[in-house]
FIFILUM-57875 format. One record per residue (C-alpha): x, y, z negated; residue in one letter. Coordinates in steps of 0.25 Angstrom, whole numbers, padded with zeros to 4 digits, always signed. Each point is the difference from the previous one (the first is absolute). Layout:
N
XYZA
...
end
This chain:
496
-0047+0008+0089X
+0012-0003-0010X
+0002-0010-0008X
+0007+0001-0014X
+0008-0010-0004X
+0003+0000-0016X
+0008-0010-0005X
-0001+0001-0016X
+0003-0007-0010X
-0012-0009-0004X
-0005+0000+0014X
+0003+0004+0014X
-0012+0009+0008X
-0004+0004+0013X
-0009+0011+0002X
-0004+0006+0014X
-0004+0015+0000X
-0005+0008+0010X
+0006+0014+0003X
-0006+0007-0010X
+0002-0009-0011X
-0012-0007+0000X
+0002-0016-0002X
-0006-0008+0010X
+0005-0014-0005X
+0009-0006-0013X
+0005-0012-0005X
+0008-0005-0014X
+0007-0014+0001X
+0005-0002-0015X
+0014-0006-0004X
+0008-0005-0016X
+0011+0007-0006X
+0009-0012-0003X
+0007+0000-0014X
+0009-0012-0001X
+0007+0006-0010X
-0002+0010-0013X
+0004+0014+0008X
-0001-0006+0013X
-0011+0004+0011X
+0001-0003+0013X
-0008-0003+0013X
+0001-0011+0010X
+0002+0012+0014X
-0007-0012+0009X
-0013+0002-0008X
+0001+0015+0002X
+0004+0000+0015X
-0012-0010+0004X
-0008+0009-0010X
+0005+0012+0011X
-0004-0008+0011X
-0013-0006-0004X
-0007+0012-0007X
+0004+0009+0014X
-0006-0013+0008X
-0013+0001-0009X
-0003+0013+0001X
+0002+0000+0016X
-0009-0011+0000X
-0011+0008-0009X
+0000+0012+0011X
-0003-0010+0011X
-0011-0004-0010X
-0006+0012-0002X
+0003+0008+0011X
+0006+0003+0013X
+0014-0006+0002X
+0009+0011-0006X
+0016-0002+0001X
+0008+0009-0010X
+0007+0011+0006X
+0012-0006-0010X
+0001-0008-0012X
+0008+0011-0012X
+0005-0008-0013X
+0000+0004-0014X
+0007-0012-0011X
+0005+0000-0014X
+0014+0006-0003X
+0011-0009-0010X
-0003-0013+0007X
+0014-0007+0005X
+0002-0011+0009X
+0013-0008+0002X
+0000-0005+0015X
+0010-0008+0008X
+0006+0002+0015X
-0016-0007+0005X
-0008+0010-0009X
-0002-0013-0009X
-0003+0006-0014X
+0010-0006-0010X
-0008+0006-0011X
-0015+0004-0003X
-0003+0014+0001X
+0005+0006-0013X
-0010+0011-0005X
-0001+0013-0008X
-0004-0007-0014X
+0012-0009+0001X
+0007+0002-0011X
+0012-0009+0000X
+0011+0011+0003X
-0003+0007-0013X
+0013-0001-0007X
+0006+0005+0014X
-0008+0011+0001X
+0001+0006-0016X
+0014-0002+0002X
+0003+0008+0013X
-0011+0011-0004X
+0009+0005-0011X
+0011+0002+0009X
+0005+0011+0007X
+0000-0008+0012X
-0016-0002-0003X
-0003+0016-0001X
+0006+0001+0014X
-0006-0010+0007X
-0015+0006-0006X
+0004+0013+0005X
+0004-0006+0013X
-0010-0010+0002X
-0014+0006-0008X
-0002-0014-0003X
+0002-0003-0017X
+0010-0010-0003X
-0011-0012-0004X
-0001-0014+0002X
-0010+0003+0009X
+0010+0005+0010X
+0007-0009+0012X
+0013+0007-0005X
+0000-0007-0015X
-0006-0014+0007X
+0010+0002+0010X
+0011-0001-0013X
-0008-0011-0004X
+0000-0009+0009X
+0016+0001+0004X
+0003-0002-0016X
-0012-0013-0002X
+0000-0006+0015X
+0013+0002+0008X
-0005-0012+0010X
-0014+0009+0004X
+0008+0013-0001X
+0011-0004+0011X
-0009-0009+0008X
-0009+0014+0001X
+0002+0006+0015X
-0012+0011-0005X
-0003+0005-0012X
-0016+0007+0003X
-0014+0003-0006X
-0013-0008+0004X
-0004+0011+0013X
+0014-0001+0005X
-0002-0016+0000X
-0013+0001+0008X
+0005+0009+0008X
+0013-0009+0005X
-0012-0013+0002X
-0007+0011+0009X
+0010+0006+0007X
+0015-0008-0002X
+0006+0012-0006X
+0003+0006-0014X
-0005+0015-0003X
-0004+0008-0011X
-0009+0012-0002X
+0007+0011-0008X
-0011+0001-0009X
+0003-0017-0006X
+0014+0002+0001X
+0001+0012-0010X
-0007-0009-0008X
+0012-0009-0001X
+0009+0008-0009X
+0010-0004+0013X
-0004+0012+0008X
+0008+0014+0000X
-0014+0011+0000X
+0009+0011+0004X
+0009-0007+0011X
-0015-0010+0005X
+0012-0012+0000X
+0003-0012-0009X
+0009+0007-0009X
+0015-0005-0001X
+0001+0001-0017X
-0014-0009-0001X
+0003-0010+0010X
+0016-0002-0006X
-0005-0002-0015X
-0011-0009+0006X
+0012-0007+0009X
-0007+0000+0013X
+0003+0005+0014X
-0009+0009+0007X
-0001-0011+0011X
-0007-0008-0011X
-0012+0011-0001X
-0009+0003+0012X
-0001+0013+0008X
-0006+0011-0005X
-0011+0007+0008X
-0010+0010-0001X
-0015-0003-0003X
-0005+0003+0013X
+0010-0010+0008X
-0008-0006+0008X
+0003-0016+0006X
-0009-0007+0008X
-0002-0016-0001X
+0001-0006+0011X
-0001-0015-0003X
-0014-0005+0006X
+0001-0012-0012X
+0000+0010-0012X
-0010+0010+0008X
-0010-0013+0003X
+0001-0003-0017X
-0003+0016-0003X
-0011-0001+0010X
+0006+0011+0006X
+0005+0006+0015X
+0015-0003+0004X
+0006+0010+0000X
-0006+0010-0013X
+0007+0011-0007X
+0004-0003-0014X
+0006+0013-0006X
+0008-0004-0014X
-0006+0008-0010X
+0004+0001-0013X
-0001-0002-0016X
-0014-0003-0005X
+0003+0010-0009X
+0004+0012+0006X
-0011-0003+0011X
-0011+0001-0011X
+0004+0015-0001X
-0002+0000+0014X
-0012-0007+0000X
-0008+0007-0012X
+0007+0015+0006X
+0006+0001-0011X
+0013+0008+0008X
-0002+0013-0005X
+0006+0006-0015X
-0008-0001-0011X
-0007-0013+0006X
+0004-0013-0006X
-0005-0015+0003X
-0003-0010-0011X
+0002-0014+0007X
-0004-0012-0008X
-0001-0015+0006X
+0009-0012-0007X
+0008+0012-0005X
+0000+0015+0001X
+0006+0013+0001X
-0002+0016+0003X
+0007+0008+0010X
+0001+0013+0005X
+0005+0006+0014X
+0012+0009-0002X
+0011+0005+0013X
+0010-0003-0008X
+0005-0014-0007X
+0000+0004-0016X
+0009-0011-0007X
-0001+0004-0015X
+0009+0000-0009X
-0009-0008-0009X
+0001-0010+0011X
-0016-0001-0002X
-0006+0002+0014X
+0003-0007+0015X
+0003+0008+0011X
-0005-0006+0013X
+0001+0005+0013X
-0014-0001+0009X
+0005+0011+0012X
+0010+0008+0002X
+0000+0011-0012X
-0012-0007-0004X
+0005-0008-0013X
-0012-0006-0010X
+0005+0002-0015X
-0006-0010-0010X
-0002-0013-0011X
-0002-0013+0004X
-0008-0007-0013X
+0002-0015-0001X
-0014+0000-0007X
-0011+0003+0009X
-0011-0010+0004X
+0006-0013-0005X
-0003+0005-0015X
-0015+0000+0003X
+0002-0015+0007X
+0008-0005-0012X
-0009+0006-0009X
-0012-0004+0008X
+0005-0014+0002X
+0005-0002-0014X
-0011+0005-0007X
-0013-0001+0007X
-0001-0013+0008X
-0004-0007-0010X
-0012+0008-0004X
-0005+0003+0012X
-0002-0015+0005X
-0006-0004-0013X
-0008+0014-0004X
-0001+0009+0010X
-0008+0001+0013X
+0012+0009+0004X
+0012+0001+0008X
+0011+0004-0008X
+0004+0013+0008X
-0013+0005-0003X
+0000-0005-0014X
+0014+0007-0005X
-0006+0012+0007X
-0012+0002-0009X
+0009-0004-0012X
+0011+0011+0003X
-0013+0009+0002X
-0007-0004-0013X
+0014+0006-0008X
+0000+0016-0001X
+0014+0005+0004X
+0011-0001-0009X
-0005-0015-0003X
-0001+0004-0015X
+0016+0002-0002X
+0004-0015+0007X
+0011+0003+0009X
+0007-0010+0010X
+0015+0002+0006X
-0003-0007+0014X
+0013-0007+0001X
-0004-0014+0004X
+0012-0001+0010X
+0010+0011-0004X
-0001+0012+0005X
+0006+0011+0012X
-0005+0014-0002X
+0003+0009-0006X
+0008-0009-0011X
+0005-0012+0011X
+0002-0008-0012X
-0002-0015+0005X
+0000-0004-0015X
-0012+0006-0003X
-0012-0008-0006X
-0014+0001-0003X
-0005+0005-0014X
-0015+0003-0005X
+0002+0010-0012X
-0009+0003-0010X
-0008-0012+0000X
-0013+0001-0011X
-0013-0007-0004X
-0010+0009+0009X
+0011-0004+0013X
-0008-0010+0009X
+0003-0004+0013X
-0006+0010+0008X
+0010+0009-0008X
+0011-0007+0004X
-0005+0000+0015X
-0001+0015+0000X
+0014+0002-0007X
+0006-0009+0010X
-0005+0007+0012X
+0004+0015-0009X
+0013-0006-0004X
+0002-0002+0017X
-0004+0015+0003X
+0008+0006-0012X
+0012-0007+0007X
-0003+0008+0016X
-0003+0014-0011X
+0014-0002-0004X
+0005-0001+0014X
-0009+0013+0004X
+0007+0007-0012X
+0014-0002+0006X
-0005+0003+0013X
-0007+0014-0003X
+0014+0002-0009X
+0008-0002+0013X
-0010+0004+0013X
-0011+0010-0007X
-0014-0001-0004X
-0009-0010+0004X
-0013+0007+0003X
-0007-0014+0008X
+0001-0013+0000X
-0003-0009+0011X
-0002-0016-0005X
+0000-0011+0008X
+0003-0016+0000X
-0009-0008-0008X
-0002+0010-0011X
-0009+0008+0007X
-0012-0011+0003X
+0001+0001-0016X
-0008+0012-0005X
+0002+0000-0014X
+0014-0001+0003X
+0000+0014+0010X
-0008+0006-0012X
+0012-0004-0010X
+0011+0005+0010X
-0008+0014+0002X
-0002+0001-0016X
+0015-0005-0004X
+0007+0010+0011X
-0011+0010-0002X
+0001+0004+0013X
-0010-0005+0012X
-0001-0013+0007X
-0004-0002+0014X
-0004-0011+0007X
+0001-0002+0014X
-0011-0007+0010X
+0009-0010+0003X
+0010-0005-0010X
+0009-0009+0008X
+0010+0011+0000X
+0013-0006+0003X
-0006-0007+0012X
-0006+0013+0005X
+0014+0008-0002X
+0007-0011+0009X
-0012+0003+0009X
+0003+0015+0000X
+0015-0004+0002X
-0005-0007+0012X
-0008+0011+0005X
+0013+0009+0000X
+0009-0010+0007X
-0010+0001+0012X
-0001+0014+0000X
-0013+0000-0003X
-0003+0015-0007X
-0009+0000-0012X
-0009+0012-0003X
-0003+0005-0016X
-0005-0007-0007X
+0005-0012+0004X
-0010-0009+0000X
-0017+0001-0001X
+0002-0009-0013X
+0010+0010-0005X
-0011+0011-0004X
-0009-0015-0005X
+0007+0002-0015X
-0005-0003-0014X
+0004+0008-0011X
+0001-0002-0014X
+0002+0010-0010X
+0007-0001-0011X
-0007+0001-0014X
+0009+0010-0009X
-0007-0007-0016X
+0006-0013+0006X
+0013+0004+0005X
+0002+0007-0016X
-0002-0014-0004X
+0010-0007+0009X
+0010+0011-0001X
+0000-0004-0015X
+0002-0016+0005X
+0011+0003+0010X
+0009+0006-0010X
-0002-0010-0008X
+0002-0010+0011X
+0014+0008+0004X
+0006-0001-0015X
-0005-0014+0001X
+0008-0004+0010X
+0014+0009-0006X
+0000-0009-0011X
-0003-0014+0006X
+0009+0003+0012X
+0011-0006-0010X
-0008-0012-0001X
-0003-0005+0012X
end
């Protein structure tokens, strides 16, 4: 078997699969996004790492549980993009893990965006000039904390941090570091123009590799923690993101994948990088002439926990026999489509794709009498999807058609929200057997760094798909709601 480590954003996951995708073990271990200050998100890296640690030990110890004693062939990695960690000359973090909602560069990033320095560093990198990027914290952090910013020896994301604890040396996947908005796509190098305007020396960045570098752990302490043999394989992986696309098959034109967790986004797989001149879309590299074109959407998941946790907690303990997932589900489905006219910009912390305005706020429009609160529920969760339509409508302006969708993440345990994602795209959603698909494309990556040869279609669970098909009299009605939530959003953009 392989084990699947995914370190996201609200929790870090280990899932052991066999070799034709089946899952034979999992477990979550949950952690806070920290906001000490308006704009600020951060996470504490030692929580993650023993997250990384402890979720691998758990399942290691539920196969001796359950089963024979299995070893994993290798242990593949998928984790978060954006996150940045300032470390001294030990590895001791300086700073917590600044992650992708951080918005405390913004005045950097609107700034160098307009220039012409900006344009050529999106051409060169695929990554949009954003808070969300190292490059813009990196400017940040030298004009607001001198001391942290020459005290740094390494400037790195949160799989490069457990990678140095595990093997004493820094390395990046390609596919995080052209996530950076540091990292020249065409050239696979840190590019020269980013890392002068961010002020930093290449030394200060770690080493860029391939995802299928392969590093074996040789301390018997760390290997005794994981429950795991001295001496196993860890291949490096790469982004969550562009291993969802993996994961779900979604590698072929015409193929997208809608991701939603505590964010969201849609990507395609293209052989080129296609930086825009819109500057709407990332370009990030998965393999060589394998790039996955997209949006990242700050407002996934965490819309239906604020609205949930906001709204309905109260309710529920006094009224209802119910927990609160299952009550918003039946008050979305109790609202036809459209939500009789109420539209909602899903803004709640700014926004990246396909706008990449961090001043963007969240707005209900069109607030009546008849408008209860399952109204407002089932706007919310349109007002999120009309935000991944507008990212697919780029993409198909910039790649071609979308025939399928692949979703994944969180999203697709939700089936009114499948349904809404077929009816708004009009196009058909599939689901796969298994949706724990970035941890299954690190799997698949690990697969290939051993040289072990996959035969079509890549897993049993592959042909173990639900399908929904989209309803053509509700997509009329929220084609009407999507212009109107597009003009919406032109006239406000000045207000936020």
């Amino acid at each position: 078997m392989i084990i699947g480590l995914d370190i996201g954003t609200s929790s870090t996951k280990a899932v052991a699969f066999d070799l034709e995708g089946q899952v034979l073990a999992t477990h979550s271990i949950s952690y806070p996004i920290l906001n000490p200050l308006e704009g600020y998100y951060e996470q504490d890296p030692e929580v993650i790492y023993r997250a990384c640690i402890d979720s691998v030990a758990r399942v290691m110890t539920e196969l001796q549980d359950h089963d024979k004693v299995l070893h994993p062939m290798c242990i593949s990695v998928s984790s978060a993009m954006h996150g940045l960690i300032a470390v001294d000359k030990s590895g001791k973090p300086l700073t917590n893990c600044i992650i992708w909602a951080d918005r405390r560069s913004e005045e950097i990033a609107i700034g160098l965006k307009a220039t012409e320095k900006g344009r050529l560093l999106y051409q060169q990198t695929g990554t949009p000039i954003h808070p969300m990027s190292l490059l813009c914290k990196l400017i940040w952090i030298r004009s607001h904390d001198e001391k942290v910013f020459f005290q740094s020896h390494k400037f790195i994301g949160i799989k490069e941090f457990l990678f140095y604890r595990l093997f004493g040396v820094y390395l990046v996947d390609h596919s995080i570091a052209s996530a950076t908005g540091l990292f020249d796509l065409h050239q696979l190098a840190w590019s020269d123009v980013a890392l002068n305007v961010a002020g930093i020396s290449v030394e200060q960045l770690s080493t860029p590799v391939p995802v299928d570098h392969i590093t074996r752990l040789l301390d018997p302490d760390i290997a005794a923690s994981m429950h795991i043999p001295e001496g196993t394989l860890f291949v490096i992986g790469g982004s969550d993101g562009c291993l969802a696309n993996l994961g779900v098959g979604a590698v072929k034109p015409g193929v997208a994948s809608v991701t939603v967790g505590t964010s969201g986004a849609i990507r395609v797989t293209s052989p080129l990088p296609n930086p825009e001149q819109k500057q709407r879309l990332f370009s990030y590299l998965l393999r060589p002439n394998e790039y996955i074109i997209g949006g990242a959407v700050n407002n996934g998941g965490i819309l239906r926990s604020w609205f949930r946790d906001t709204f309905l907690d109260e309710p529920i303990e006094k009224i209802q026999d119910k927990d609160a997932d299952t009550l918003l589900n039946e008050m979305i489905d109790s609202i036809d489509p459209g939500s009789e006219g109420l539209i909602f910009l899903p803004y709640l912390t700014g926004e990246r794709a396909p706008h990449w305005n961090s001043n963007a706020k969240g707005v209900y429009f069109g607030i009546q009498l008849q408008h209860t609160k399952a109204h407002f529920a089932r706007a919310m969760m349109e007002g999120m999807l009309f935000v991944i339509y507008s990212v697919g409508i780029a993409l198909e302006e910039n790649t071609g058609p979308i025939h399928k969708i692949y979703a994944s993440g969180g999203l697709a345990r939700s089936h009114n929200l499948v349904q809404m994602l077929a009816d708004i795209f009009n196009k058909p959603v599939f689901i796969k057997n298994t949706v724990e698909s970035s941890a299954w494309g690190a799997a698949l990556i690990g697969m290939e760094a051993l040289g072990i040869e996959l035969k079509e279609p890549i897993t049993k669970a592959d042909n173990a798909e639900q399908l929904y098909r989209p309803n053509a009299k509700n997509h009329a009605v929220y084609v009407r709601n999507f212009e109107q939530f597009q003009r919406l959003y032109n006239k406000l953009e000045d207000e936020f």
